[in-house]
N, C-alpha and C positions, 0 to 999 in steps of 0.2 A: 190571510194570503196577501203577499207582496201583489199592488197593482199592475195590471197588465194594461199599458197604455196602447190603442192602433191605429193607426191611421189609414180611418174608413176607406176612405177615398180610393186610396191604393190599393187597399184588400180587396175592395169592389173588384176596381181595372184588371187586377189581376184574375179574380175567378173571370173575368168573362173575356181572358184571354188579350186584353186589348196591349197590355205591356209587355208582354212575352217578352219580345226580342230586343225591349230597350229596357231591359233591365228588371224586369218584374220576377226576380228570384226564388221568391218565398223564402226570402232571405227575413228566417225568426219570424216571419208572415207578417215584414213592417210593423214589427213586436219590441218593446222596449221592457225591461223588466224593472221593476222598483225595487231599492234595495230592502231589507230589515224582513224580518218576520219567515213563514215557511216557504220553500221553493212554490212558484209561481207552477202550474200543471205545461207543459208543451203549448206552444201555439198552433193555430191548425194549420192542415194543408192549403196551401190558397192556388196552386195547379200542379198538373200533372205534366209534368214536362216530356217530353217522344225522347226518343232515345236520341234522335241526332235533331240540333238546335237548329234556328232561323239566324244564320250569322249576318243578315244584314242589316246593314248602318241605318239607325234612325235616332240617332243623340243628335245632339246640338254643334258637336265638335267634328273633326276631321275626320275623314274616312281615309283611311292608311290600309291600301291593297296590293297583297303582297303576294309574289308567282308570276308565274311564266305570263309574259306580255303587260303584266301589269306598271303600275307607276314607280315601285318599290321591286327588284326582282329579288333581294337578301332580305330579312328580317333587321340585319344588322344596317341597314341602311335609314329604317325606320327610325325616326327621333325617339326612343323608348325612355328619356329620361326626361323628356319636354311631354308629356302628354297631359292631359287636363278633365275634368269631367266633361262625357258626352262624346269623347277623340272613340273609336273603333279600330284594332289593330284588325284587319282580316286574312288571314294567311290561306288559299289557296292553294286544294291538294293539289300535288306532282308526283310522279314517279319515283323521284329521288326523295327521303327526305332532305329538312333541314335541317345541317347540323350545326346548330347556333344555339346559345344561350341568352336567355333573356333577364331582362330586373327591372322590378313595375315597383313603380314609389310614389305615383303621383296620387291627389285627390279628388275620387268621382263623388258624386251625391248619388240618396237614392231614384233617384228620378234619371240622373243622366250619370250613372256607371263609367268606369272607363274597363273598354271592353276585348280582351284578346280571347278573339274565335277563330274556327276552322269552318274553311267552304268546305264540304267533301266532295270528293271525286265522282265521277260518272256512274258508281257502284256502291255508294256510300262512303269511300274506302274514308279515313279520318285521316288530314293531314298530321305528318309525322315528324316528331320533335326528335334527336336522337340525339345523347349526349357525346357518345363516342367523335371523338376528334372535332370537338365542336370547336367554332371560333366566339370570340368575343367584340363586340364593339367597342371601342377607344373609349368613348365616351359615358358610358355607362357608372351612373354613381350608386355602388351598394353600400349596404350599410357599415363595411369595412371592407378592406380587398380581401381579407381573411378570408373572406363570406361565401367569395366566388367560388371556392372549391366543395361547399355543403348544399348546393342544386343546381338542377336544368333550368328550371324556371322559379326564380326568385323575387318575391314579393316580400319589400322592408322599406326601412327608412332610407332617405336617401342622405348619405353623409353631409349634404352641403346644404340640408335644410335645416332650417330651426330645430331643436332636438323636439318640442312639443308636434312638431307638422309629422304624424306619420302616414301614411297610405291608406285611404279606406272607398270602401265600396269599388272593388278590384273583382270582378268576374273572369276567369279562365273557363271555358268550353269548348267542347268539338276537338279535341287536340289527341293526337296518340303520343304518350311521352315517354321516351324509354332510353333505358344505358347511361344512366347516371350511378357509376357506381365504380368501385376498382374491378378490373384491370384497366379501363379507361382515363383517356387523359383529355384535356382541352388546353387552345390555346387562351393565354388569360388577357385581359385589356391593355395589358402592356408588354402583350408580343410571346409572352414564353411559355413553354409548356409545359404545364400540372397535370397532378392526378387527380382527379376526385376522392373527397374523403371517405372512410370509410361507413359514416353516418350518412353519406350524401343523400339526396332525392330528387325524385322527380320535379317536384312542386315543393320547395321550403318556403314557406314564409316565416321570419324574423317576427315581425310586427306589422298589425293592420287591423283595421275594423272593416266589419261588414264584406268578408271576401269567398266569393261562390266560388266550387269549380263543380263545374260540371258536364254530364256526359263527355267524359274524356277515358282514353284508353291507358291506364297507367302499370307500366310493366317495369320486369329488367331491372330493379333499379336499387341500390340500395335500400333506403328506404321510399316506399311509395308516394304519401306524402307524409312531411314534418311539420308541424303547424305550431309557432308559437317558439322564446328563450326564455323569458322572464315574467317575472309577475310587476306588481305595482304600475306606473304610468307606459311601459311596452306589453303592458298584458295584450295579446291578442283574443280579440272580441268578436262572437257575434258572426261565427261560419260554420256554411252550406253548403255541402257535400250529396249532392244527387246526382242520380242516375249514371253511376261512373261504373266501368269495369275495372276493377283494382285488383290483379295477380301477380305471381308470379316476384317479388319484390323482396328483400334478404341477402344474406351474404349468410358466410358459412357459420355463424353460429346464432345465439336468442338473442341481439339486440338490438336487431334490425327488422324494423317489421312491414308490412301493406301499408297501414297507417298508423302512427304515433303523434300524437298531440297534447299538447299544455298550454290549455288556451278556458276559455269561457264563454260559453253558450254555442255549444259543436251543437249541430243537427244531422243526422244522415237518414239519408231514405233516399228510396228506390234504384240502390247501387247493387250489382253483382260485384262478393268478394270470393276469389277465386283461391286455392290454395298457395301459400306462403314457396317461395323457391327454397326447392331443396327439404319443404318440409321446417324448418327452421324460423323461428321469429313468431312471436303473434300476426293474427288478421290485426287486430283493433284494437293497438293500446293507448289508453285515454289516460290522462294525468290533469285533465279537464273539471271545471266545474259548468253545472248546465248540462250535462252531456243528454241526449235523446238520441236511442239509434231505433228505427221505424221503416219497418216494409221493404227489406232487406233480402237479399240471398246471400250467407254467410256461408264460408266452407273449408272448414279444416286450418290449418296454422297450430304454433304451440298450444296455447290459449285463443280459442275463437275471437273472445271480448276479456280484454286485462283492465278492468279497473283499480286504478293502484291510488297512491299516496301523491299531493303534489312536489315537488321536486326544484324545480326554482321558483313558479309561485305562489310559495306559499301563505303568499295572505289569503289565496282564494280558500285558504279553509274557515276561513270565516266569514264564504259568501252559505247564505242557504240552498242556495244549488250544489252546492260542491256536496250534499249529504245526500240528494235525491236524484237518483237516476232511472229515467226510463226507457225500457226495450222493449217492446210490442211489433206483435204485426210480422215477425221477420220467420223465417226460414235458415235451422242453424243442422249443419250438416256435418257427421266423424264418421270418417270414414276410415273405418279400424283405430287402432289403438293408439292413444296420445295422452297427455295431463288432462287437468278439468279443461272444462268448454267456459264458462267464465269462472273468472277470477276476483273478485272483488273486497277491496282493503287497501292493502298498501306492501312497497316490497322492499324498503330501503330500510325495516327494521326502528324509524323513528317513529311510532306507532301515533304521536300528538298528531302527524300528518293525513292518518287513513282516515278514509271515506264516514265511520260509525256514522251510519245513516243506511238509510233505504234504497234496495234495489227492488222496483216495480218490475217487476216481469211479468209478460201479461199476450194470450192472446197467440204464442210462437206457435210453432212445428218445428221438435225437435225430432231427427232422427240419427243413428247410430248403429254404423254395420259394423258389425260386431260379427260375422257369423266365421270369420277367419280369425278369432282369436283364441292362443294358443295359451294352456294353464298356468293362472296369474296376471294375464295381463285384464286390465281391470282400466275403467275409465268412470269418471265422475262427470257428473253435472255442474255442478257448483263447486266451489273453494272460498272460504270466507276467513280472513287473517284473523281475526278475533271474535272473541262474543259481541262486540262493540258493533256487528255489522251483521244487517238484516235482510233478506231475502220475500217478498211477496212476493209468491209466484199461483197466479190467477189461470185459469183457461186456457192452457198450456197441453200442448199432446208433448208424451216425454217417451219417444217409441224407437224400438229396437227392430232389426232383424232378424235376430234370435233370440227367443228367450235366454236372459243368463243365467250363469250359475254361480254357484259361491265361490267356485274355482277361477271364473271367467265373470268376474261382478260389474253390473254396472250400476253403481251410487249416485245417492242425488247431493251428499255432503262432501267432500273429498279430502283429503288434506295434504298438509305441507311441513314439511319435515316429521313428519309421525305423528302429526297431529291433525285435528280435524273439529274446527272452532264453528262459530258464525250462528244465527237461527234464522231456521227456513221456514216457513206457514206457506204452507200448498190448500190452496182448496178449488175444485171444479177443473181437476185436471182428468184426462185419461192416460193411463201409463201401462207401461207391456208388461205383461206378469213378469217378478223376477225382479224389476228395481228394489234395491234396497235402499234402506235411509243411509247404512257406512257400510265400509268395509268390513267382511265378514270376518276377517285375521284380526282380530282383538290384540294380537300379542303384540302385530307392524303398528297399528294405529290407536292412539291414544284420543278417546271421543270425552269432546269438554263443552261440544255445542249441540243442537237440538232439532230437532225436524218434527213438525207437528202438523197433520191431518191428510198424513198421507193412505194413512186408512180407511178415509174416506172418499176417496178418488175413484173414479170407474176403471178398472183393472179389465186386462181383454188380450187376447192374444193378434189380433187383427186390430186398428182401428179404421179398415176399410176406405184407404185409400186410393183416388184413381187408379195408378201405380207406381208403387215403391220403386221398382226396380229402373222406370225409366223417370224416378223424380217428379214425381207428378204426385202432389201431396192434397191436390184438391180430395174431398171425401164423395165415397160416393153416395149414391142416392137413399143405399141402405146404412149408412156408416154410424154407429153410436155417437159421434159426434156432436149429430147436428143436432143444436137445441138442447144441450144437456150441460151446457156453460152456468156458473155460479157469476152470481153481482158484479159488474164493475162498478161499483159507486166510488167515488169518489176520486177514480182513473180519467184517464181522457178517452173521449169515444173511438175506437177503432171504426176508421170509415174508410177506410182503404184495403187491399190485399197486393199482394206483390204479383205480377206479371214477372213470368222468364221473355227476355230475360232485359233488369233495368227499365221495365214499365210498371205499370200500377193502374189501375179498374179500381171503381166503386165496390164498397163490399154493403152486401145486404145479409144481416140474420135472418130477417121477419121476428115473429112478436119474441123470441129466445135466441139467447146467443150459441152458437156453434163453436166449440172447442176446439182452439188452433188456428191459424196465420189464415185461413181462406174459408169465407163463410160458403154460400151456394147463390 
């Protein structure tokens, strides 16, 4: 195993709260990975972040606050292209939002971030970014003016630095960001007025290391966020995606999603992902190597979770991360009838690209209401491109609302173009009578991959949860669940369960594990 280097000190600080607000992320848990040999296992939690941040100033650098009576009353007044590590931008909810666009280029360390947050309101309310007829500030250096029409809030190089100097340890929190996307327009740095592209986002970043965002409200927007263009020395590196509500984000058709990213060593955890606009687009599509998504509320989109092929970097298929992917701990929810729920391989047909390697699955609550579906429609679990790509799926509830039927099937293999590839090894799950390994129409789908030990899973018509009906997937006291979990050796320890909604509690088994996202 690639060594895991950390620096103690700061793991410390962090579990005991002491760095919170100046930048103690659990940003890769002050985790450095070594290259060569197998993907290195996740690093741990080092806190649990509240749903809304401590946005105040304790770096080293400037406190820049911004709002009604303040020093700063525009965001565009802020020097956003001079900032430095340890500077805090603070933005101050108002009534109105702000409709400004921003671009963060400079570089924080870990210890003193450079920091754009939001105070909230007297109600919580989140100050509010809104792309719709935003302005720009003159001065603002992106990484092309191209650029300016692909986000709200834009994190990259800045054109007039060294091309080696790009942006890193860039924190975004507390922010509601929304309406970046067509029909909208903004005016751009040099007076005129654009439309946003049709790829835009809420949050793009070009290029950066070490960049959180979190607890922030990301809507409206084309894409959610977009993280990452290239591979080799603009590879972006080394970001942390917690405790965000992410909805609602798309355009009218699949190639705009919640979040889309092509970067190296993505983390998510304790974000609510809300359904895709309009139904269209994935929640989570990753083109990422590194990727860990953990203690999650996931809900509906084309593909819940699209792990694909990388796409412009692709050297990272020759990092060991890029073969090993882990999903634990989360909460994934269909509601009626759509494609599979993950995706995993590749989609651009260059198959040297896909994933062939490992998805650990371990630990979820899947559910799938199903009870409004009409003959034929049929929904999967998984989709895997090839035989080249593998599926561990551990301690997992894989539960229905209705028992299905052959007419009405829900599968745990799925496939893509009449085909139905990949190997799956289930063990220590509970599943709702009626799963099958494929589709029962033999003639539509052509089965070239394998599902093995689903026979021996605890089958049940209940798995006695709180309640289903109002999402409450805790078990209850009677529930076959509890304690009847199979080994994780060799996985990372699930020590977390997901709070609704975007918090997270200690999970305790006791001496056996509980099958599913939330022990007792």
């Amino acid at each position: 195993m690639a060594h895991i280097v950390e620096n103690s000190v700061r793991v410390r600080a962090c579990v005991t709260g002491l760095l919170l607000a100046a930048g103690c992320t659990g940003e890769l848990g002050g985790t450095t990975y070594g290259g060569g040999g197998p993907a290195p296992l996740p690093p741990p939690v080092v806190n649990i972040p509240p749903i809304h941040v401590d946005c105040s100033h304790v770096g080293s650098g400037k406190d820049y606050q911004v709002g009604p009576g303040k020093e700063f009353e525009a965001i565009g007044d802020v020097p956003l292209e001079s900032l430095v590590a340890g500077d805090t931008v603070r933005i101050f909810w108002r009534a109105e939002g702000y409709h400004e666009k921003i671009m963060l280029g400079g570089q924080g360390t870990a210890e003193q971030p450079i920091r754009l947050c939001g105070v909230p309101g007297p109600n919580g309310e989140l100050p509010v970014i809104d792309g719709q007829d935003a302005t720009t500030r003159p001065e603002l250096d992106f990484p092309f003016d191209g650029h300016q029409v692909r986000g709200l809030i834009i994190v990259g190089h800045k054109h007039d630095d060294p091309w080696e100097l790009g942006p890193t340890h860039i924190t975004i929190e507390g922010l509601e960001i929304k309406n970046a996307a067509p029909p909208h327009g903004f005016t751009d740095k040099a007076g005129s007025g654009v439309d946003y592209a049709g790829n835009a986002a809420g949050v793009f970043v070009e290029r950066g290391d070490h960049v959180t965002i979190r607890a922030c409200e990301v809507h409206e927007n084309a894409n959610g966020l977009f993280i990452g263009t290239a591979g080799g020395d603009i590879l972006t590196t080394n970001v942390l995606i917690e405790s965000n509500y992410i909805h609602d984000n798309g355009m009218d058709d699949y190639n705009e999603h919640n979040v889309y990213n092509e970067a190296s060593n993505v983390i998510y955890q304790f974000n609510r992902f809300g359904p895709t606009r309009g139904g269209h687009g994935n929640n989570i599509k990753e083109r990422s190597a590194g990727v860990v998504i953990r203690y999650n509320w996931i809900e509906d989109g084309a593909h819940l979770i699209d792990l694909v092929d990388a796409q412009e970097a692709t050297d990272s298929v020759a990092l060991p991360s890029f073969h090993e992917t882990f999903i634990y701990g989360n909460v994934l929810l269909r509601n009626g009838y759509g494609p599979s729920m993950i995706h995993y391989g590749g989609d651009s047909g260059e198959t040297e690209y896909y994933r062939k390697g490992t998805l650990h699955f371990f630990s979820n609550t899947v559910f799938v209401k199903n009870d409004n579906y009409d003959d034929y429609d049929r929904s999967a679990m998984f989709e895997a491109s090839t035989n080249d790509e593998r599926i561990d799926a551990r301690n997992n509830v894989f539960a229905s609302s209705l028992e299905p039927t052959e007419l009405r099937a829900v599968t745990f293999l799925g496939d893509r173009d009449g085909v139905a590839a990949g190997a799956l090894t289930l063990s220590g799950n509970w599943v709702t009578n009626g799963w099958l390994p494929f589709d029962p129409v033999r003639e539509v789908v052509k089965v070239i991959g394998q599902v093995d030990g689903l026979d021996d899973s605890i089958f049940g018509v209940d798995p006695a949860f709180a309640s289903a009906a109002d999402h409450d997937f805790m078990p209850a006291a009677s529930a076959p669940l509890i304690g009847a979990g199979a080994s994780l050796d060799g996985l990372p320890p699930v020590e977390h369960q997901y709070t609704p909604h975007q918090q997270a509690r200690a999970r305790n088994d006791g001496a056996s594990l509980t099958i599913g996202a939330f022990g007792r």
